[in-house]
N, C-alpha and C positions, 0 to 999 in steps of 0.2 A: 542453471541453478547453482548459486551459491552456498558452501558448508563452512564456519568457524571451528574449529574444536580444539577446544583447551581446557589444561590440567595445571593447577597451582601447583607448586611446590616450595619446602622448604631449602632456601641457598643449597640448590642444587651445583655439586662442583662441575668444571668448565667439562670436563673429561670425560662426565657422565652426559651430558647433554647432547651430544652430536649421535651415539647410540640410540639414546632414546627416542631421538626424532626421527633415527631412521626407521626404528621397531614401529612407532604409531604412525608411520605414512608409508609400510607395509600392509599393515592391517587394513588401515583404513581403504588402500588399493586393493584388496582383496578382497572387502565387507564392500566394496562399489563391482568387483568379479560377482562375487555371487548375489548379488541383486539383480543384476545384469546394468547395474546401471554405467558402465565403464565404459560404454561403446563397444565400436570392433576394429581393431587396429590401433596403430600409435596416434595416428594424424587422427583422432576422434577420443583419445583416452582425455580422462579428467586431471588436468593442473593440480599438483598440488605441492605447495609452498610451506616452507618450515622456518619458525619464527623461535629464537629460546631467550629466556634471562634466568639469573639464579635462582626465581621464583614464577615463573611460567615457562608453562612448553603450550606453543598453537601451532597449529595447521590450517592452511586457509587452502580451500577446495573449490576453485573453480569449474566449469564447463562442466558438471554432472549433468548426465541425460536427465530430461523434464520424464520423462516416460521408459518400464524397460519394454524390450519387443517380445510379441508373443515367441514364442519355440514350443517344437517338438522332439520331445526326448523318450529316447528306448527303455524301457525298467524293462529286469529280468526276473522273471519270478522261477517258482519250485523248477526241479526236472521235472519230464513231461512226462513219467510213466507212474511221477505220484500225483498228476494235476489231469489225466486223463485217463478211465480203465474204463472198458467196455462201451468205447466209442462214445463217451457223458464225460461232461464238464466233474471232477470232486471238490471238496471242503474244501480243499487245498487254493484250490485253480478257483472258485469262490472267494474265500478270504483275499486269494492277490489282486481277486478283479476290482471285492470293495475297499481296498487298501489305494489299487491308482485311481478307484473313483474313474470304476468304465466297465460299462455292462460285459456278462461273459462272451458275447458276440464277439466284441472286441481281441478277442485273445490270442496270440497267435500261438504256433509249436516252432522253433526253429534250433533245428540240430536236435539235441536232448533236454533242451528248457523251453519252456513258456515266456513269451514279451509279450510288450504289448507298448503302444507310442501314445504317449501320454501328451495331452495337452495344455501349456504351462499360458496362460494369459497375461501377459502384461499387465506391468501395475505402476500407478505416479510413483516419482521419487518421494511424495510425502510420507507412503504408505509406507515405506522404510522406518520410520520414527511411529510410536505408539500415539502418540496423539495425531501427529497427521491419519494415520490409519483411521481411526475413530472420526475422526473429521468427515472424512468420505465414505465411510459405510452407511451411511444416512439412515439412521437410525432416527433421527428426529432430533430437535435441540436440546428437549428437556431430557433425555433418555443421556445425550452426552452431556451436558453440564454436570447433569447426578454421576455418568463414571468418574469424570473432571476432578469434581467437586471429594467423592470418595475419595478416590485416588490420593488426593494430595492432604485431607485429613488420616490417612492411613499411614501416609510417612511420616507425617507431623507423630502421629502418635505411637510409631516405632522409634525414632529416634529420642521421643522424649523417654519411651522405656527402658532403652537402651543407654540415654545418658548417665542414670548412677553407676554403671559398670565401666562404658566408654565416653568418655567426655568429649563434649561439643565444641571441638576446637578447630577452628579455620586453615589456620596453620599448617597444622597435618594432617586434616582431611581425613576425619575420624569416621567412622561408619554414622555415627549418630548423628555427625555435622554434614553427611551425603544424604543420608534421608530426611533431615530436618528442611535442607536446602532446595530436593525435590520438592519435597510438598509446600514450600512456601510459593514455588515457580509454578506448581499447580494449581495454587488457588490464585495468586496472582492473572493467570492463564486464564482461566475460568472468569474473573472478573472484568477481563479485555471481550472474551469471546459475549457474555452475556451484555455487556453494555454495547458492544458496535453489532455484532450479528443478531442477537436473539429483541435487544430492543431499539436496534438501527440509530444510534448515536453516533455518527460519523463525523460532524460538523468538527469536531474538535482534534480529532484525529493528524490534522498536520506534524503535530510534535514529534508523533511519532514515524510519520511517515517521513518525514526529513532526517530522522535520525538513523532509520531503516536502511533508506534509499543509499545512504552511504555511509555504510557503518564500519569499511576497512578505517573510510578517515575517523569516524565519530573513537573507533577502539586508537587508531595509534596518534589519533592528534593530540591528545592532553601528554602523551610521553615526548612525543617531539617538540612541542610548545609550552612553555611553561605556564599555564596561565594564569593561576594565582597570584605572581609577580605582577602583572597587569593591575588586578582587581583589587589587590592587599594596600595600594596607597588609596584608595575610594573608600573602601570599607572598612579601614583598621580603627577609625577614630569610632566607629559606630559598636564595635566588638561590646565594650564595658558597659554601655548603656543598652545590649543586649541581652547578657548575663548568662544562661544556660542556652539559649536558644544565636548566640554567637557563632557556633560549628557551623550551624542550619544555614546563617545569612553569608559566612564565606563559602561553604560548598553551592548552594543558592546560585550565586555570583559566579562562581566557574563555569557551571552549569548551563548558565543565562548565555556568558559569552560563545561558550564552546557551540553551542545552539545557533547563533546568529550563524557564527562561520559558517556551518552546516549550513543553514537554511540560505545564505549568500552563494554556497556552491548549489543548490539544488535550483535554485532561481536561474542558473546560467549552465545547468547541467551538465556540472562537473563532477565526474562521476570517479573517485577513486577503486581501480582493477590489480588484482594481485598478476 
């Protein structure tokens, strides 16, 4: 499994960029530690590649585990002479049994405290991310379209509250332009899952699946190619006799081309790897 994750910035200087990639592909090896999703050892640890310009910082995350592994782990609970008096389980030794979620049977006394070996079950790497979670809890389709669906009118309508105080600016990545942004990718979300899962309309689906299947090329190919240049002698006579709807038929047009590409490597299963 592959991870993307990027942060806009404003003409970050050169100085500050090599810290900061290294503080977010810290973390991010650490938020893959404690999921368990990192593997065990080097030769199984997850790739990850660090990318910056004076207006993005990304990291591209290959080899994450599909699955983390069950484990079992020791909790320590109270000492043992306030978790046991007159040879009976107390409140005490109670509360920590229904705290690890394991009957007081379970319990052990070792030295002067109570353990006990808890059993931690494996889980997909989706369930890492709140909509993957949701995904797989199978709660039914219409039960997560309505979380989906809330979800994303709930930041829409923080960020609009929050606009006359904090303004909605791209730029800087305002709190009101993060929750404005969430909830647009939510309902967006919601309108993929409900059209191809909930009423099975897949036929159409290649656009996206090409774009998917190779999306290191689809993110760095318009920066390494210019493609506009290409399209701008085809379409610039057409611009004026366009009028407001001009922006739409040049972006259109990069679009179009960048897509072919795509779909010419995906036909021949070229698959661009960090």
């Amino acid at each position: 499994m592959d991870l993307v994750f990027e942060i806009g910035t404003e003409e970050l200087p050169a100085s500050f960029q090599k810290p900061a990639l290294e503080w977010m592909a810290a973390e991010i090896d650490k938020a893959l530690d404690d999921a368990r999703l990192n593997g065990e050892g080097e030769a199984q640890r997850a790739n990850i590649s660090s990318f910056a310009t004076p207006r993005r910082l990304a990291l591209i995350v290959t080899a994450i585990a599909r699955r983390a592994p069950d484990i079992r782990k020791k909790l320590s609970g109270p000492p043992a002479k306030q978790a046991k008096q007159d040879g009976k389980w107390t409140k005490a030794a109670e509360g920590f049994a229904r705290k690890a979620g394991v009957p007081l049977e379970a319990l052990q006394i070792e030295g002067d405290r109570v353990v006990v070996e808890q059993h931690v079950g494996g889980h997909a790497a989706q369930e890492a991310l709140p909509l993957g979670e949701l995904l797989l809890a199978g709660k039914g389709q219409r039960y997560t379209a309505t979380v989906i669906g809330l979800t994303g009118l709930g930041c829409l309508a923080a960020g609009l509250a929050l606009s006359p105080f904090i303004p909605v600016i791209m730029k800087l990545w305002t709190t009101s332009y993060g929750l404005m942004s969430a909830g647009w990718a939510c309902l967006l979300f919601l309108a993929f899952y409900w059209t191809i899962d909930v009423l099975g309309h897949r036929g159409w689906t290649l656009f996206l699946v090409v774009i998917g299947a190779n999306a290191l090329a689809a993110y760095l190919g318009p920066s390494i190619v210019q493609t506009h240049r290409m399209t701008n002698p085809f379409i610039k006579p057409l611009l004026p006799r366009m009028g407001a709807f001009g922006p739409v038929l040049a972006a259109g047009a990069v679009l179009l081309v960048n897509w072919l590409a795509l779909l010419w490597m995906y036909r021949r299963k070229v698959f661009l790897k960090a």
